[in-house]
N, C-alpha and C positions, 0 to 999 in steps of 0.2 A: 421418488425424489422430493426433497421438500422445497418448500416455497423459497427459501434464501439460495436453495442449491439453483433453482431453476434463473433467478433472477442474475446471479451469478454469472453460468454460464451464458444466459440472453447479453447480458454486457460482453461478456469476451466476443461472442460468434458478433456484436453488433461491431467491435472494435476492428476485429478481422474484417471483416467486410466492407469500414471505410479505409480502412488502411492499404484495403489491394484496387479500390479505387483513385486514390490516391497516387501510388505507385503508379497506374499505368499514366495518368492525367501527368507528372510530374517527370516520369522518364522523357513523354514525349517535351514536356520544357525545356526541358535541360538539353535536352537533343539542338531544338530549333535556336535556346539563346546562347548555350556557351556558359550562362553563368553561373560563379564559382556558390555564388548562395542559392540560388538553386539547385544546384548538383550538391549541396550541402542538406537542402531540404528532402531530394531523392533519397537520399542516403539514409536522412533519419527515417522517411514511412517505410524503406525497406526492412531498416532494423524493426520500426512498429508492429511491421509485419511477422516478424520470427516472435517479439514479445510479447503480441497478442495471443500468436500460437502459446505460448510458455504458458502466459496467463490461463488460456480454455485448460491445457492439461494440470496445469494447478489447481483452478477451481473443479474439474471432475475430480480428481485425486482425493482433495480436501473433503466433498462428500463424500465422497465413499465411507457407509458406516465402519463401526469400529469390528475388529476381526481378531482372529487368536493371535495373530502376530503383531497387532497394531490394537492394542487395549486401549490407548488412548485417542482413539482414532487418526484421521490422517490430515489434520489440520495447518501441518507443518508443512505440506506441500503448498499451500500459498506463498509461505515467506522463500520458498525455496524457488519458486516461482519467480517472486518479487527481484532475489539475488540475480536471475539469470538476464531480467532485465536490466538492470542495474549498470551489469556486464555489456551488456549488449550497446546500453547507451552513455558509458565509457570508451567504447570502440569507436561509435560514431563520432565522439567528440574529438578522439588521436586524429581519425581519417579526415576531420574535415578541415581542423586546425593544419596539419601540414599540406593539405591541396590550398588553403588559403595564402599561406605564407610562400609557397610557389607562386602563385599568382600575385603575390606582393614582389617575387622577385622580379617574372618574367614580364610583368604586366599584360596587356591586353582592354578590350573592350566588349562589351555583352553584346548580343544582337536578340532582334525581335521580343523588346520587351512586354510591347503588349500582349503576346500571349502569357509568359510567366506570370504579367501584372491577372493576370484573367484566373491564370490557373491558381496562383496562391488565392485571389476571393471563393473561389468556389473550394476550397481546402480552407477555410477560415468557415464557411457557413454547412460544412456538413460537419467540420470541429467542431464546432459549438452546440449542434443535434447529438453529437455521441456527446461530449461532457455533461448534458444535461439530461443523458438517461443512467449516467456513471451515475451524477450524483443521486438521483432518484434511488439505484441500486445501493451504494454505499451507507445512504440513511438507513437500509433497513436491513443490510447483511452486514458490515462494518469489515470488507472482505477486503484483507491486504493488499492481494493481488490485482483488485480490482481500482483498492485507492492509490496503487503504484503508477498502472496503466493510466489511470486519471490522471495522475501529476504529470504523467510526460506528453500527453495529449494536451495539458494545461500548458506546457513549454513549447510546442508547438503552431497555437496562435501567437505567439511571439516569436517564432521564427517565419512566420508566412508574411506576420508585419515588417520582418526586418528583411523579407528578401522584396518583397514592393518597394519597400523605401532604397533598396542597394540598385533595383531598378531604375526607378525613376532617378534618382543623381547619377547613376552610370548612363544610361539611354540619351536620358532625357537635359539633364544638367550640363553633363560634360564631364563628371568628375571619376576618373577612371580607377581612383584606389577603394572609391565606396564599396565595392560588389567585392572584394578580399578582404578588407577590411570588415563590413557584416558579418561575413563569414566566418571568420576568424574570433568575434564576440558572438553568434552562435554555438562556436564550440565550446568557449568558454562556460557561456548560459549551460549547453545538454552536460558538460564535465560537474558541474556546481550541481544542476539538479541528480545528476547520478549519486554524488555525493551522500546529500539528502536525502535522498532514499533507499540508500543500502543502511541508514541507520533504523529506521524500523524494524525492515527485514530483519536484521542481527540481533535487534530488542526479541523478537521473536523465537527466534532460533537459539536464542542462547536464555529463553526463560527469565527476561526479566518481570520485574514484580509490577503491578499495576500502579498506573501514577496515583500520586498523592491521595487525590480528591477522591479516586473511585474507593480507595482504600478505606477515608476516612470515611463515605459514605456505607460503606459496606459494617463499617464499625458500628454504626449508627441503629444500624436496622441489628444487630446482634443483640445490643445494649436494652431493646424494646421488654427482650424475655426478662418479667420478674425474677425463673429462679435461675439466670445466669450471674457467678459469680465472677467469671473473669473470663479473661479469653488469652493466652500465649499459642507463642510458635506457630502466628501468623503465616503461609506461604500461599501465594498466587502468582498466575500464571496466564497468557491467551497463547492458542493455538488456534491458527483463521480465525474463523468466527466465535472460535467456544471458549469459554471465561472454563477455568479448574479453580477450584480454591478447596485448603486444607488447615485446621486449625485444631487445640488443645483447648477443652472449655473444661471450668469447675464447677462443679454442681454440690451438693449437700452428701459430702460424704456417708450420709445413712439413707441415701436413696436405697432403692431395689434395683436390680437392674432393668426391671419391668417399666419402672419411673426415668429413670434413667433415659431408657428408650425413648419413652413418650416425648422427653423432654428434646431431645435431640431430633423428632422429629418433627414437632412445634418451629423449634429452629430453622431448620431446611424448609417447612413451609413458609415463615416470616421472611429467607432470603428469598427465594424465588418467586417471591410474589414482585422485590426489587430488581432482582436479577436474572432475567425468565434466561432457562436453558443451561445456567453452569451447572458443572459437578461439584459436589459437595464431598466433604471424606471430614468426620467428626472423630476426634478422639476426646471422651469422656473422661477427668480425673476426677476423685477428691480433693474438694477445696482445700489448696493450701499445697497438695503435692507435685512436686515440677522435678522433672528425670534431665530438663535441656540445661544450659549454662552459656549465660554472655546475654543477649537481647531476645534471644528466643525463650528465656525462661520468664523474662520480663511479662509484669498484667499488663497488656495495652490496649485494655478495654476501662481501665480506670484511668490510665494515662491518657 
């Protein structure tokens, strides 16, 4: 296993494990107070709980080396991963927005806030021990799945503040529409960040190109080689963690192919000295000769 894989899954199994802490700390609230943002909060560490699962078997998946039937290995199981969350915390957002708007009809009152007030701080300060081993993980695997599950553990301190605060004005205040009403801008909040993060996922899954900056920096270290004469038909790609890139370079049409060679492997060393771990795939022309048409035949390495 290597080190990104292992750190990987140490995040998922760390996530699972506050999440089914959670759950049982939070069933029992909801139990004792009745309230609707609480019961709203249950609901999301339940879902946490199936997404962290999704997460563990996305990141084992995603390592797993590559094989005869997955050449490219299996990096696409994160974003597939990330999708299943996404889902999951779309679901939570339906379920809680219409138990709130009941409760806006029927109305009602919370009971025994101060345990919820008790259980969401101790759900705010083991939140904040997992987000700060995510981000430790994320800096150094860059693993979808992982900065999925971050983002909705990030959404999550802000539902534990918003269900203290539906507490103490329902309880404690008097004001008995607070605790449906939070509820209700909870759902909102987990439907917006679902949103949010099915956009990644999909960048993924569907092979978009790398943004700008990496692009142009990637341009940059290419441009170093004296005898590169140009570069077209640019294509890049991430799967999980692994960067692919493929490209058209001209060389001095009276190379050898032995020069040739050489040259193209000079190349691949100057990238991965920038970019440790992509795949690389070089296709070699004589300067001047281009088979593509439209922008791929374009030099955009003088451009």
């Amino acid at each position: 296993m290597t080190a990104s894989a292992h750190l990987n899954r140490s995040a998922a199994m760390a996530s699972m494990s506050m999440a089914l802490l959670l759950l049982g700390l939070k069933g029992w609230a909801a139990w004792t107070t009745g309230s609707t943002a609480m019961l709203g909060s249950l609901a999301d560490t339940a879902l946490d709980l199936l997404a962290s699962a999704a997460t563990l078997v996305g990141v084992w998946v995603a390592a797993m080396p590559a094989d005869e039937n997955h050449r490219f290995g299996h990096g696409k199981a994160e974003a597939v991963a990330a999708m299943v969350q996404v889902v999951l915390i779309a679901m939570s957002a339906v379920g809680l927005g219409a138990q709130a708007v009941q409760r806006l009809v029927e109305g009602g009152r919370v009971e025994g806030a101060g345990e919820g007030i008790a259980v969401s701080l101790v759900a705010i300060v083991g939140t904040l021990a997992l987000l700060a081993w995510q981000r430790h993980v994320i800096a150094r695997t860059q693993s979808l799945a992982i900065a999925t599950d971050h983002l909705h553990y990030k959404s999550d301190l802000l539902l534990n503040l918003a269900v203290i605060a539906a507490l103490v004005l329902d309880h404690y205040l008097g004001w008995s529409l607070a605790d449906p009403l939070f509820g209700l801008g909870i759902a909102l909040w987990l439907a917006w960040g679902a949103w949010g993060a099915s956009q990644e996922a999909i960048d993924h899954l569907m092979d978009r190109e790398w943004p700008e900056e990496k692009r142009e920096h990637f341009l940059k270290v290419l441009g170093r080689h004296p005898e590169l004469r140009g570069v077209h038909d640019l294509r890049t790609r991430t799967s999980g963690h692994r960067d692919f890139v493929q490209f058209h370079v001209w060389v001095d049409g009276q190379m050898t192919v032995a020069e040739a060679h050489r040259v193209m492997d000079e190349i691949e060393v100057k990238i991965l000295e920038e970019f440790p771990g992509v795949e690389i795939l070089i296709h070699p022309d004589p300067e001047g000769h281009v088979d593509e048409h439209g922008h791929a035949a374009e030099d955009i390495l003088r451009a």
